[in-house]
C-alpha positions in Angstrom: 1.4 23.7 5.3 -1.6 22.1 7.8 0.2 19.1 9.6 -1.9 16.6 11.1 -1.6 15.3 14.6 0.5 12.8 13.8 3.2 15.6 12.3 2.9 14.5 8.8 2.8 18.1 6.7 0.5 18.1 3.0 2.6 19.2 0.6 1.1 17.6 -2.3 -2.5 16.2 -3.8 -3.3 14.2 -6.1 -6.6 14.7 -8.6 -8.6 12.5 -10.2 -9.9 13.9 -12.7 -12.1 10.7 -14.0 -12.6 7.1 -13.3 -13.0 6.7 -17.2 -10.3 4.5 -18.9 -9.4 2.7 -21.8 -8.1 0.5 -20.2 -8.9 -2.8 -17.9 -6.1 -3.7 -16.1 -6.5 -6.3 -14.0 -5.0 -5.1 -10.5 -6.7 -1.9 -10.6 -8.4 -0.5 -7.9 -9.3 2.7 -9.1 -7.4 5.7 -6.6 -8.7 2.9 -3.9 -12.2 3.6 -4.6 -12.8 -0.1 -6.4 -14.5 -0.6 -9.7 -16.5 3.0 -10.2 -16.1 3.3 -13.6 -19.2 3.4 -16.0 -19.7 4.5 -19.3 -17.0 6.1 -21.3 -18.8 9.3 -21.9 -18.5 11.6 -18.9 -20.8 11.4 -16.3 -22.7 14.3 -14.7 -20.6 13.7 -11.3 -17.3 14.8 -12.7 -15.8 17.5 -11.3 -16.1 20.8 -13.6 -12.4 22.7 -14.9 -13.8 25.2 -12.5 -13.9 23.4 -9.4 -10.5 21.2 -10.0 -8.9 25.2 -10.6 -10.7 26.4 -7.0 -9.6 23.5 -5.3 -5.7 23.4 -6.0 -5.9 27.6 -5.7 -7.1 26.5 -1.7 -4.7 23.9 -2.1 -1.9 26.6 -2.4 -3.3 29.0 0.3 -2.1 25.7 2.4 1.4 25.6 0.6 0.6 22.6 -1.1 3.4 23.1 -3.6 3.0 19.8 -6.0 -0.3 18.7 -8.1 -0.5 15.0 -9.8 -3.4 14.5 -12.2 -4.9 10.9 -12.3 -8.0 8.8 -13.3 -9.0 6.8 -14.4 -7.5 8.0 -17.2 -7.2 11.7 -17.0 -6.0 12.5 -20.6 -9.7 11.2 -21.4 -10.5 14.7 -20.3 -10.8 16.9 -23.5 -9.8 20.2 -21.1 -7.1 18.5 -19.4 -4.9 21.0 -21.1 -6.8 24.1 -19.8 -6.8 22.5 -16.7 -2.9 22.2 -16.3 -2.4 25.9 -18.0 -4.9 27.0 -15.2 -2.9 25.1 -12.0 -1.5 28.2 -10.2 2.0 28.5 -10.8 3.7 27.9 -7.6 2.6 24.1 -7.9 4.8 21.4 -9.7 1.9 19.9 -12.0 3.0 15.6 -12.6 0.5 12.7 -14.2 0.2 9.9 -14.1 -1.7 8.4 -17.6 -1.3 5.4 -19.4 0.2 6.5 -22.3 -2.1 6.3 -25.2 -3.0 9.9 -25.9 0.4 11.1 -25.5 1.1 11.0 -29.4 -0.4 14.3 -30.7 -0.7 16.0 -27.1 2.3 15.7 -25.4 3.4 19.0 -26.6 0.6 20.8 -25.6 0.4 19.8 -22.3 4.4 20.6 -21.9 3.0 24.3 -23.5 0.3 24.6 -20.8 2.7 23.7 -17.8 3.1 20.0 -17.3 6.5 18.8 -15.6 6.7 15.2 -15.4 4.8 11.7 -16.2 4.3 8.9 -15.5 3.6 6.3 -17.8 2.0 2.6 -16.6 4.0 -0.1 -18.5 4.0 -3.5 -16.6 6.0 -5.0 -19.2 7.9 -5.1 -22.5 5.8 -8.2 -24.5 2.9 -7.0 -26.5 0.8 -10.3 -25.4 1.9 -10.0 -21.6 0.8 -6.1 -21.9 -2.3 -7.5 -23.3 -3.2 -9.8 -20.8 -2.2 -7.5 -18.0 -4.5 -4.3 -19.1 -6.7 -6.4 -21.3 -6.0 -3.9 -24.2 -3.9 -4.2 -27.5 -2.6 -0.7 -27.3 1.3 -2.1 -26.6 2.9 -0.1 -28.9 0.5 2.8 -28.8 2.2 3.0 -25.1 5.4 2.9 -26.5 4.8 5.5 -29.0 3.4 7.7 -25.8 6.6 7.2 -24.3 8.7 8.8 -26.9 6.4 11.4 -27.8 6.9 12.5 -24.1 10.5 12.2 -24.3 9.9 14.1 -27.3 8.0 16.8 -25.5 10.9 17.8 -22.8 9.4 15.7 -19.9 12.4 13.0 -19.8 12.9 11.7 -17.1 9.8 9.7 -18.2 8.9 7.4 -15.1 7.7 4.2 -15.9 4.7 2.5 -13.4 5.1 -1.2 -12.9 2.9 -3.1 -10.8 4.8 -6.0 -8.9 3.0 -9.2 -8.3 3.1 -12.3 -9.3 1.7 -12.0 -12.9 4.4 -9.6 -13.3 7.6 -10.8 -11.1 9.5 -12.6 -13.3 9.6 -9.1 -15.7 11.2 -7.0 -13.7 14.3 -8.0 -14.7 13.8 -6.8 -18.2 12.1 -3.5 -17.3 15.3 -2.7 -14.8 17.6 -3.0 -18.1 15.5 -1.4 -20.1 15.5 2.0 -18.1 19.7 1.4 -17.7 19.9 1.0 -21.1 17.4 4.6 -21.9 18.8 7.2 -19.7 15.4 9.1 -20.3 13.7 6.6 -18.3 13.2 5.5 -14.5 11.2 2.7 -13.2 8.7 2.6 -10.4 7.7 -0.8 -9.0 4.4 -1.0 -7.0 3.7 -3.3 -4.5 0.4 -5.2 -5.7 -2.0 -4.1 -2.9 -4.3 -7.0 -2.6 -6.6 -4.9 0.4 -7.6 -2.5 -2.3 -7.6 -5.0 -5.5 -8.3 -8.4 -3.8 -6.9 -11.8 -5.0 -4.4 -11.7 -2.3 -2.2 -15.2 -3.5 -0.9 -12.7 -6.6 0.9 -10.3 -3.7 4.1 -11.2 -3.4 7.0 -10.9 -0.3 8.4 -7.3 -1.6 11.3 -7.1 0.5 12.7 -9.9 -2.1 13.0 -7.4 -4.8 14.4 -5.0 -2.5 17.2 -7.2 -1.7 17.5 -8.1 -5.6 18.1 -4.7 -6.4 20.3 -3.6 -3.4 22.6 -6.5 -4.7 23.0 -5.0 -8.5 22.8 -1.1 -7.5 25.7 1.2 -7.0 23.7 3.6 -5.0 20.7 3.4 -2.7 19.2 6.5 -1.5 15.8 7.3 0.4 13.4 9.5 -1.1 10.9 11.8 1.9 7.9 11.0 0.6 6.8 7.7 2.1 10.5 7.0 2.8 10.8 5.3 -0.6 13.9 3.4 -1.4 15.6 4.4 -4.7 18.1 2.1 -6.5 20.6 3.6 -8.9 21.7 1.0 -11.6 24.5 0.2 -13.3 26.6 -2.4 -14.5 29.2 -3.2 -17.6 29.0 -6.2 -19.7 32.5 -7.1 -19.0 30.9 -7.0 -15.0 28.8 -9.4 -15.9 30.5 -12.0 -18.3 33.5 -11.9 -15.5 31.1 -12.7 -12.3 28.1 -15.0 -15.0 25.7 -12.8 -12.7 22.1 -13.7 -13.1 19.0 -12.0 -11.9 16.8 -14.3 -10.3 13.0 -13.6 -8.2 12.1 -16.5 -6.9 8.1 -17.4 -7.8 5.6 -18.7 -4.5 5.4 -21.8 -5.9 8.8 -22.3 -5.2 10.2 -22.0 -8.9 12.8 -19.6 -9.6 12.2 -17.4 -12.7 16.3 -16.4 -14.3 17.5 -14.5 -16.1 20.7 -12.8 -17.4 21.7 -9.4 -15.9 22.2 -6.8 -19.0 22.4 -3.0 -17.9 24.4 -0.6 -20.3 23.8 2.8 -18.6 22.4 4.2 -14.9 19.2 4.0 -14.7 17.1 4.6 -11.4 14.6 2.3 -9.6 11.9 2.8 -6.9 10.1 1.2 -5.2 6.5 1.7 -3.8 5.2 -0.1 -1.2 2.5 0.4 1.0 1.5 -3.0 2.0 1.7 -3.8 5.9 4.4 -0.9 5.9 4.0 1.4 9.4 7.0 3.8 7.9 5.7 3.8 4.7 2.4 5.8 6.1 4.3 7.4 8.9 5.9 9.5 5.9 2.8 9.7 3.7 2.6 13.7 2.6 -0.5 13.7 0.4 -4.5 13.8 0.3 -6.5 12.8 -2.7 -9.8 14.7 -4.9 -11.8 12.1 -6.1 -13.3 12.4 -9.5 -16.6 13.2 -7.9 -15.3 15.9 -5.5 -14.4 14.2 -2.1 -11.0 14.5 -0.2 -9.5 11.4 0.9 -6.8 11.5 3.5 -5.6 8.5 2.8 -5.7 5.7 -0.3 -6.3 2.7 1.2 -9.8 4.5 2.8 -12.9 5.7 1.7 -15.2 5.7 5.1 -14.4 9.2 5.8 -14.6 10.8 2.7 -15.5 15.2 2.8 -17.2 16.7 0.6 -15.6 20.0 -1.1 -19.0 21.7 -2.1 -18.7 23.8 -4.8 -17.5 27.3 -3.0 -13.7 28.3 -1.6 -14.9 28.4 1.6 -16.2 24.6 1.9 -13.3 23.5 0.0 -11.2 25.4 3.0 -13.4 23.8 5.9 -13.2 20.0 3.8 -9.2 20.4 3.5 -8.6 21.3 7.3 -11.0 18.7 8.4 -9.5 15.5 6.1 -6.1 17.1 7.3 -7.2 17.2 11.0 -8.6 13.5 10.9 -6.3 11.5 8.7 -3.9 8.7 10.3 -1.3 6.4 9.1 -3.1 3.3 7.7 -0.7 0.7 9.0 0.0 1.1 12.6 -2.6 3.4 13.5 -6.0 2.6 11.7 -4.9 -0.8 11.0 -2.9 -2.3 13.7 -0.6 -5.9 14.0 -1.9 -8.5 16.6 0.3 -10.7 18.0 0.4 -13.2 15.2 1.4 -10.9 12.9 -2.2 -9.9 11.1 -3.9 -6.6 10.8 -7.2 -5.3 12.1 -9.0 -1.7 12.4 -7.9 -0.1 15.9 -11.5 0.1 17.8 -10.8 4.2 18.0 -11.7 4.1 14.3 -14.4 1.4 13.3 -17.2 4.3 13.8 -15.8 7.0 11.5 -18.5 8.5 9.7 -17.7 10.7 6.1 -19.9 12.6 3.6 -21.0 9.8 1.9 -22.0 6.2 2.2 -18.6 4.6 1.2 -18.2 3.1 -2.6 -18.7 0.1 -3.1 -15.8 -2.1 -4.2 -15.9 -5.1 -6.6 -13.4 -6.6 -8.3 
């Protein structure tokens, strides 16, 4: 595997394979590139089944051992399929999808080689799921979700996106993944550097210490040192101790509501924001849709392009490799009053292309 000087190996990459999407959620920021996304046709800039197959073939000549396909919405692609039957077979192939085109192709894509999913569901109320992805397709999701389950690719892990829209469900989605033992749950910080409207972020480490009070196990996962929470409790628990779950909202309210897990159920959580050991244990690049390497989410000023030959897509790899850096603590640093600004050493770095252009 190439290591970077900062001794952080790349074992894994994630593709997107489109910015397309059904969707319009209203945190996205789109693999960190901002609003890209044009009309749902595909556009002449998206990468070719060809090219995605070259690249992850490279990727493996570096031991890159684990693929995730993402968008956008990658199952918008008609040859996703092909695509995962043709990821070389050392590599564990994961996406992450919303959930919609699962019915009717979930098989297939277990067929052609696809290991694990993730499915983004912020919450378990048709008009909250509404609001939040400004989409009716609720129970399409849910259907999605089964028909994965369905398909062999339990554990199905459930993306949640934590802010304050969202805080006062969490509760609900914990006890729904103890109560389905074919479930997880992965809560991701809001990341209000990428998506903006920073009074939705909220103070994460209170939803850490809600769920280290309820778990029976914490354990900490390589990649990005991610906490995991391992859930359980019996209703007996609860009516003896009149336990309550409670996040408490910045506006000072308190949103509660009665604890209710059945069965284990595993929590994790994600999150970047202002986190130095978070990026110090960061073991991924990204493919954007249109064929640039990013070493790092939160960036796109030093974006390399992969050309359409082996041999670029070699030289690209090494280079993003060579020159990425842990965001916080590194390209971002803390001043003494506790904010974040780019370190000098990095304000002039230069990339393949004039950086996208974000909007929210």
């Amino acid at each position: 595997m190439l290591e970077d000087d900062f001794g952080r190996e790349v074992s894994g990459v994630r593709v997107s394979l489109t910015d397309r999407c059904n969707f319009d959620c209203v945190y996205c920021h789109n693999e960190g590139l901002g609003d890209t996304r044009g009309p749902m046709e595909a556009q002449d800039d998206e990468l070719t089944a060809d090219t995605i197959v070259a690249f992850l073939e490279v990727a493996a000549e570096f031991g890159v051992d684990s693929v995730k396909f993402t968008g956008g919405e990658p199952m918008l692609r008609e040859d996703l399929e092909a695509i995962v039957r043709r990821a070389p077979d050392e590599m564990e192939v994961s996406m992450t999808t919303n959930g919609t085109f699962l019915p009717g192709r979930a098989p297939d894509l277990v067929d052609a080689g696809l290991e694990r999913v993730n499915v983004s569901q912020d919450a378990l109320d048709s008009e909250a799921f509404a609001e939040l992805t400004q989409s009716g397709a609720y129970d399409r999701v849910l259907e999605g979700v089964e028909a994965a389950l369905d398909a062999g690719l339990a554990p199905v892990k459930l993306n949640m996106v934590v802010f304050e829209p969202t805080a006062g469900y969490v509760p609900k989605m914990v006890d729904h993944v103890a109560e389905n033992p074919g479930l997880q749950l992965q809560l991701i910080e809001y990341m209000p550097e990428l998506a903006g409207h920073p009074e939705w972020a909220i103070d994460i480490d209170r939803v850490h210490d809600w769920l280290e009070d309820r778990a029976d196990k914490v354990e900490h996962r390589e990649m990005h040192d991610r906490k995991r929470y391992w859930m359980h409790s019996s209703d007996a628990a609860v009516e003896s101790s009149g336990a309550t779950t409670s996040l408490a909202a910045s506006d000072g309210g308190v949103r509660t509501e009665p604890v209710n897990n059945h069965n284990s159920g595993m929590v994790e959580i994600v999150d970047p924001v202002g986190n130095e050991n978070f990026c110090a244990n960061c073991h991924r690049v990204r493919l954007t849709h249109d064929g640039y390497l990013k070493g790092c989410l939160n960036r796109n000023d030093d974006l390399r392009d992969i050309g359409t030959t082996k041999e670029s897509m070699r030289a690209a790899f090494r280079e993003t490799v060579d020159t990425r850096v842990p965001y916080y603590g590194e390209y971002m640093v803390e001043t003494e009053d506790g904010e974040w600004e780019i370190n000098e050493a990095y304000i002039d770095t230069d990339g393949d292309r004039a950086p996208y252009e974000y909007s929210e």
